[in-house]
MIDOSE-1310 file (N, C-alpha, C; in nm, 2 decimals, decimal comma, always signed):
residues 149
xxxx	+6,06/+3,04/+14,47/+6,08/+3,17/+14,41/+5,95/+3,19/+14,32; +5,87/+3,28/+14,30/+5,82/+3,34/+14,26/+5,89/+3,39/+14,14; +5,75/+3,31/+14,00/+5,74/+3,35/+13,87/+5,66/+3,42/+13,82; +5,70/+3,44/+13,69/+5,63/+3,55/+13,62/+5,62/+3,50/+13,43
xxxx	+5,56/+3,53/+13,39/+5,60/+3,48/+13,23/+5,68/+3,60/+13,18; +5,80/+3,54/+13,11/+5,89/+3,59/+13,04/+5,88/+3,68/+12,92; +5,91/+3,78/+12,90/+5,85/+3,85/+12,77/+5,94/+3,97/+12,74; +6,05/+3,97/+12,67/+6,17/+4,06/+12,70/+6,27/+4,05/+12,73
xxxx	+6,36/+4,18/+12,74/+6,54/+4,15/+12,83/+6,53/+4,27/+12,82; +6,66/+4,29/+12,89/+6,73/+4,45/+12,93/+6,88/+4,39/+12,95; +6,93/+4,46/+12,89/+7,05/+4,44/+12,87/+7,15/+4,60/+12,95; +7,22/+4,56/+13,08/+7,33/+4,65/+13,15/+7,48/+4,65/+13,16
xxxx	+7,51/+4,75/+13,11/+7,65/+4,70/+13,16/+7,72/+4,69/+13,29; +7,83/+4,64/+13,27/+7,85/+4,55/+13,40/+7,90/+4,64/+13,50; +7,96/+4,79/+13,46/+7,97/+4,89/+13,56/+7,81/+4,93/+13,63; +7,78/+4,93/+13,50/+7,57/+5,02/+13,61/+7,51/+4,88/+13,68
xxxx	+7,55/+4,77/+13,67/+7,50/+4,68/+13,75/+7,50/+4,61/+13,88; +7,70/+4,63/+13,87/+7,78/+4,62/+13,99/+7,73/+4,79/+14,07; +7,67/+4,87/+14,02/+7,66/+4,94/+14,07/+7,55/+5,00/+14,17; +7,48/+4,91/+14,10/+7,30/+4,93/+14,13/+7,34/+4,79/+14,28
xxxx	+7,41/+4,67/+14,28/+7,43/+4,59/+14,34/+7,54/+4,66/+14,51; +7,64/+4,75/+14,48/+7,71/+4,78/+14,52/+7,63/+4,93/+14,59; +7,55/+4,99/+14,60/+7,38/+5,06/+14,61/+7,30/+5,03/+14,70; +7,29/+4,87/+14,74/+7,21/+4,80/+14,78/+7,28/+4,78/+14,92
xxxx	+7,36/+4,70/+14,88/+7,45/+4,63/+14,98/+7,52/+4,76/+15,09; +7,54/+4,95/+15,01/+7,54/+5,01/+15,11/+7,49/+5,03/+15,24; +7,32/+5,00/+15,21/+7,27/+5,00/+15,33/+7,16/+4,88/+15,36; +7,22/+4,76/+15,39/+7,15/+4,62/+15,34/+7,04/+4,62/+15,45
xxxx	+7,03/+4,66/+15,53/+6,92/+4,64/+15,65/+6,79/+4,75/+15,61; +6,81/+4,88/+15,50/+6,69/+4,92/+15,44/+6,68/+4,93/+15,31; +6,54/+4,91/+15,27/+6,56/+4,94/+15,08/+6,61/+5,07/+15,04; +6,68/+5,06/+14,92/+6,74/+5,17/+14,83/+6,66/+5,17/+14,75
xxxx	+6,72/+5,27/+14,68/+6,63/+5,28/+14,52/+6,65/+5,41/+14,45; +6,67/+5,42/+14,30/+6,69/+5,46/+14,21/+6,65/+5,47/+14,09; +6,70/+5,55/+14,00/+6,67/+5,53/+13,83/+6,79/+5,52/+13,75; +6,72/+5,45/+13,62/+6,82/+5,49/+13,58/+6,74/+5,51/+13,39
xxxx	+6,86/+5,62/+13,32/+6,76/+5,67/+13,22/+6,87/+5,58/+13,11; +6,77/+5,53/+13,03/+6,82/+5,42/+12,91/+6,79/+5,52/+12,75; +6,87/+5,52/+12,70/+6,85/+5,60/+12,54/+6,93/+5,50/+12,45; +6,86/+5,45/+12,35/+6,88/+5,40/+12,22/+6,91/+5,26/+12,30
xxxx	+6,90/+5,17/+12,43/+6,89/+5,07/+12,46/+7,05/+5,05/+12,59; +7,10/+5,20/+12,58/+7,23/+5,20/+12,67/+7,15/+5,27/+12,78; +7,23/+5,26/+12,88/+7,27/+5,34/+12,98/+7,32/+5,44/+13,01; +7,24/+5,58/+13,02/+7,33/+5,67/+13,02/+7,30/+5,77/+13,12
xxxx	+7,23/+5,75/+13,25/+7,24/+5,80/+13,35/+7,20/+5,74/+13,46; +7,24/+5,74/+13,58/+7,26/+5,65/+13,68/+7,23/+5,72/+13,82; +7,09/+5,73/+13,86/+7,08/+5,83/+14,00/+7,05/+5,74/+14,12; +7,09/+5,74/+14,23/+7,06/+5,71/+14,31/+6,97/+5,86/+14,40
xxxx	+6,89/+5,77/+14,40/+6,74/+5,86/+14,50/+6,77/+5,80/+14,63; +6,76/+5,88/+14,74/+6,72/+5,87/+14,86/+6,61/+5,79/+14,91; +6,59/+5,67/+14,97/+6,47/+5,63/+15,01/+6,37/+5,70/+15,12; +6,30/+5,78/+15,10/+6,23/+5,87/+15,22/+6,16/+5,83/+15,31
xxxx	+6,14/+5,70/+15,33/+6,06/+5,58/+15,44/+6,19/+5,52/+15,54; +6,29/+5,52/+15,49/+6,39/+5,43/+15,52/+6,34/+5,32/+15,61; +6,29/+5,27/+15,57/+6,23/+5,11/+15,55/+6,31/+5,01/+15,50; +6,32/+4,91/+15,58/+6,31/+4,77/+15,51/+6,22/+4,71/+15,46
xxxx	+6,15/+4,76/+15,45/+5,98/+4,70/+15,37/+5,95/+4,76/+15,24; +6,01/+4,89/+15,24/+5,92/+5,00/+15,13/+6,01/+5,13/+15,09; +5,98/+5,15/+14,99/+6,03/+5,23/+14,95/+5,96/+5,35/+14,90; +6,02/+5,51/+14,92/+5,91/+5,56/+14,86/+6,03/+5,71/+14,80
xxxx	+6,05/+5,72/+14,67/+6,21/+5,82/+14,61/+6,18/+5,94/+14,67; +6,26/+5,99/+14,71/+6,28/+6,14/+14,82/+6,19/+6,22/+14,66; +6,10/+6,27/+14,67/+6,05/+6,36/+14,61/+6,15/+6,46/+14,55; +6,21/+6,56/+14,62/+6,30/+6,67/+14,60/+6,42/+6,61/+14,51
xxxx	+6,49/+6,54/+14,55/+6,61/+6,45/+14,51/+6,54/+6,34/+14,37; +6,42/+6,33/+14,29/+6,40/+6,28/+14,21/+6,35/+6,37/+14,07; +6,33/+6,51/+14,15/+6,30/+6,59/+14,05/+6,35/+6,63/+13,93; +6,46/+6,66/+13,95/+6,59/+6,66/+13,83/+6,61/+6,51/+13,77
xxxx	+6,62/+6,42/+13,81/+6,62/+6,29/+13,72/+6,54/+6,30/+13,62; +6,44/+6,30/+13,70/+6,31/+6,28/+13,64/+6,30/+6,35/+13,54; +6,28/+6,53/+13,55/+6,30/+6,61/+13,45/+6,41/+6,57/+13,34; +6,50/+6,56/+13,39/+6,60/+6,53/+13,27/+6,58/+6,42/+13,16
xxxx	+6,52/+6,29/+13,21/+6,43/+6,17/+13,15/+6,38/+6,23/+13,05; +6,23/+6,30/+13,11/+6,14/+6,36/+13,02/+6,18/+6,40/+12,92; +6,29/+6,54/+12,95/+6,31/+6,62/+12,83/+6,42/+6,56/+12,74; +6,46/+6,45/+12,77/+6,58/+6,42/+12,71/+6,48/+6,24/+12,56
xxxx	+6,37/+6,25/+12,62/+6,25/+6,14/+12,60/+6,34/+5,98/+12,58; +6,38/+5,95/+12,69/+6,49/+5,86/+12,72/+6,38/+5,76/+12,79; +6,40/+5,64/+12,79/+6,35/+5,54/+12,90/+6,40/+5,53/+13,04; +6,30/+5,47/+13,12/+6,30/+5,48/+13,25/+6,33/+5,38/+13,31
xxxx	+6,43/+5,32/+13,40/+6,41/+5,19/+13,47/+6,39/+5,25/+13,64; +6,29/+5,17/+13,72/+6,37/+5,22/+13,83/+6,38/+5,10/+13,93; +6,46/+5,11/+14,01/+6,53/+4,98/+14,11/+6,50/+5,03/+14,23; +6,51/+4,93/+14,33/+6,49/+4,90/+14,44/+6,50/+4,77/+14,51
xxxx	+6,57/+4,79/+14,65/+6,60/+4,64/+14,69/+6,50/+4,59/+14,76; +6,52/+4,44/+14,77/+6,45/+4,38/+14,91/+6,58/+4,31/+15,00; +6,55/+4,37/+15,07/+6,66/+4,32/+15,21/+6,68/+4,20/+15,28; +6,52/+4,13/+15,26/+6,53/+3,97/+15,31/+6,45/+3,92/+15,24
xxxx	+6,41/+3,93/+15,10/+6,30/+3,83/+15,04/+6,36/+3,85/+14,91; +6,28/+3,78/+14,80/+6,35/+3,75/+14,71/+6,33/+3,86/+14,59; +6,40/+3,86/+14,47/+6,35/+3,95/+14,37/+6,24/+3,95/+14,31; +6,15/+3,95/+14,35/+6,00/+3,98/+14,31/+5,93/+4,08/+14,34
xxxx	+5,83/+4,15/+14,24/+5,78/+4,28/+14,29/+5,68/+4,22/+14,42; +5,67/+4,29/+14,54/+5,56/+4,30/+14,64/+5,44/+4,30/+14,59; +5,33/+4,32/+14,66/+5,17/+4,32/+14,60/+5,19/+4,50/+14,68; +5,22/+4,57/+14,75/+5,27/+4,71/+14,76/+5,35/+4,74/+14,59
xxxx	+5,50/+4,69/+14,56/+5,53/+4,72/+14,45/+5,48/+4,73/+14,30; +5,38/+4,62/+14,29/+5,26/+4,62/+14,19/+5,19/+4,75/+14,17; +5,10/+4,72/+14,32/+5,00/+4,89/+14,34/+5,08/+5,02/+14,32; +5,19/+5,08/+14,33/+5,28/+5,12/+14,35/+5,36/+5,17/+14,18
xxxx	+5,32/+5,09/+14,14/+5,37/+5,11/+13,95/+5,28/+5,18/+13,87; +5,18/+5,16/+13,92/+5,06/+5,26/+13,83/+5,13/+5,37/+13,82; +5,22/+5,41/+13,90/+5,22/+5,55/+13,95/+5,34/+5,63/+13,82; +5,36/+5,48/+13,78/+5,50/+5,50/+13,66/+5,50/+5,41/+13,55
xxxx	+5,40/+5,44/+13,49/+5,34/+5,34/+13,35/+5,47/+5,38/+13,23; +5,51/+5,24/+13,20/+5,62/+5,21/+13,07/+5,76/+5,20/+13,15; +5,78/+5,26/+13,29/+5,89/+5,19/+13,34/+5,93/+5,05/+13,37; +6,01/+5,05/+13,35/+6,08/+4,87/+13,40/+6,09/+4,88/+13,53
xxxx	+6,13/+4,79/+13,60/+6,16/+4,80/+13,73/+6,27/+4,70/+13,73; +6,38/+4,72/+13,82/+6,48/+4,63/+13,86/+6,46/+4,59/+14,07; +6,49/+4,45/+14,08/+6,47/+4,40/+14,20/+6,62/+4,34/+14,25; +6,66/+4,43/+14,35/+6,77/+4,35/+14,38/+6,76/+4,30/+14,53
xxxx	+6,78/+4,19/+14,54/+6,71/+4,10/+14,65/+6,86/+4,06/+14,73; +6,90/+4,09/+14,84/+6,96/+4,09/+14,93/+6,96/+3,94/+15,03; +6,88/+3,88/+14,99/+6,83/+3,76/+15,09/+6,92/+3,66/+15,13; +7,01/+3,66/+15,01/+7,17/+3,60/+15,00/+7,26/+3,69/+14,98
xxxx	+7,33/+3,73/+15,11/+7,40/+3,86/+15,14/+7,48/+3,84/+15,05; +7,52/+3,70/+15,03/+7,68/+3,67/+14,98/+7,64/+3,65/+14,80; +7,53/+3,62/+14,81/+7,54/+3,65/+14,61/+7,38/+3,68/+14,62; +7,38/+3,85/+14,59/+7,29/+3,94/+14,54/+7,21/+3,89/+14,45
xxxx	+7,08/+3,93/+14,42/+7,04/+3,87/+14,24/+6,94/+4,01/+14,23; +6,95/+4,04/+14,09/+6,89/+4,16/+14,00/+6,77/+4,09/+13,96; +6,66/+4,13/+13,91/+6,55/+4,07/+13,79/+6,48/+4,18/+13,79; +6,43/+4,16/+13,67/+6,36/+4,32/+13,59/+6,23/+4,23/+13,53
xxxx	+6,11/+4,37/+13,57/+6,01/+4,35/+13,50/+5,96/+4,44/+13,45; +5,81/+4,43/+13,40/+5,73/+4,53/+13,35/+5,60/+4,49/+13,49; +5,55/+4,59/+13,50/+5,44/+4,60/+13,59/+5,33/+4,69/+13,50; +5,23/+4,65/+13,42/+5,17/+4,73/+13,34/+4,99/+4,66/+13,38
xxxx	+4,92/+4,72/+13,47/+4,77/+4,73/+13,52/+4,80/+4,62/+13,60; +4,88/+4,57/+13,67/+4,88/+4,55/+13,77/+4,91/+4,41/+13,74; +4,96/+4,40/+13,59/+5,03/+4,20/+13,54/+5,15/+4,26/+13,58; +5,24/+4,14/+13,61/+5,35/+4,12/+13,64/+5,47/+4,02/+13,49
xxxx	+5,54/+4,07/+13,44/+5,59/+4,03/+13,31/+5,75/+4,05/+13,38; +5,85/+3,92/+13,32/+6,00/+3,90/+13,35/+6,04/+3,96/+13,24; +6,15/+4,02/+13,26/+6,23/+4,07/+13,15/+6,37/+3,94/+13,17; +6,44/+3,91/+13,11/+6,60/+3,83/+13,15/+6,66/+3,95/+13,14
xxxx	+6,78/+3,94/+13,23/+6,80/+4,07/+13,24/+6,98/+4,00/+13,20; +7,04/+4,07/+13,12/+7,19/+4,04/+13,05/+7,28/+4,16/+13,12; +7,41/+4,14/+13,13/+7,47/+4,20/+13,13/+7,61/+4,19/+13,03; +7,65/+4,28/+12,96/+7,75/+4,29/+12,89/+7,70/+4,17/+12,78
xxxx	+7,56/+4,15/+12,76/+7,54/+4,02/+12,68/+7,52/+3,91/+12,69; +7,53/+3,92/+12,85/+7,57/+3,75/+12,92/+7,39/+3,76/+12,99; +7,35/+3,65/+13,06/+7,24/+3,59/+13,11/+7,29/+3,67/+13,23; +7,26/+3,72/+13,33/+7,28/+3,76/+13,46/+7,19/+3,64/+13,55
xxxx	+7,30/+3,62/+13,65/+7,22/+3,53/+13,77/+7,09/+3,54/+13,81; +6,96/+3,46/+13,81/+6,89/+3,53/+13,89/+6,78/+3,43/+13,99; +6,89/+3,33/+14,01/+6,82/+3,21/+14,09/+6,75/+3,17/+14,03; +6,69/+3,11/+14,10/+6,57/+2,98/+14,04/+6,43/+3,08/+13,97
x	+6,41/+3,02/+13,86/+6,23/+3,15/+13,81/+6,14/+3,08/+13,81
């Protein structure tokens, strides 16, 4: 498994997480992917974006269907996470996912890695000029699974 040095958490609750997992697993043979907008350290909006590649490789958020999130983010000056799965490899950003972050400087990103159909794993980072930084990612306060780091 592919590591990263540690520097942070994100803390979800256990509904937006089973959800983001429950997301994934809809369509497990291509990546998904989403946002979701964080204010004062909660959770308080939850979008599922359309993947417009429909790819198992890549992901890329339906443009039209991201516009309103997005807007709403902005004007609401809320934090950004955004997610996306990998279908058969593990929770780690791609060297595509890295290049691919410039595009959304100060977002986190969530990885939910499908490789173990039967137990899913989450891990969140920062992707900031192209370093790769772990967040531990909690849920409801607790350590969330995230295999071996």
């Amino acid at each position: 498994m592919t590591s990263a040095p540690i520097d942070g958490y994100l803390d979800l609750d256990r509904a937006t997480y089973e959800a983001i997992i429950a997301h994934a697993q809809s369509d497990p043979h291509f990546e998904v992917c989403g946002m979701l907008a964080i204010d004062r350290g909660q959770v308080v909006r939850h979008y599922q974006i359309p993947n417009a590649e429909r790819s198992a490789t890549f992901f890329r958020m339906d443009s039209t269907a991201m516009k309103r999130p997005w807007m709403e983010i902005e004007d609401n000056d809320w934090g950004m996470v955004i997610y996306h799965s990998h279908t058969h490899t593990e929770a780690y950003p791609s060297p595509t996912d890295i290049k691919e972050a410039a595009h959304t400087p100060g977002a986190v990103y969530l990885i939910v890695s499908l490789q173990d159909a039967d137990a899913p794993v989450i891990r969140g980072f920062d992707i900031i000029d192209g370093k790769v930084t772990e967040r531990i990612l909690y849920v409801d306060g607790e350590e969330a699974p995230a295999g071996r780091r």
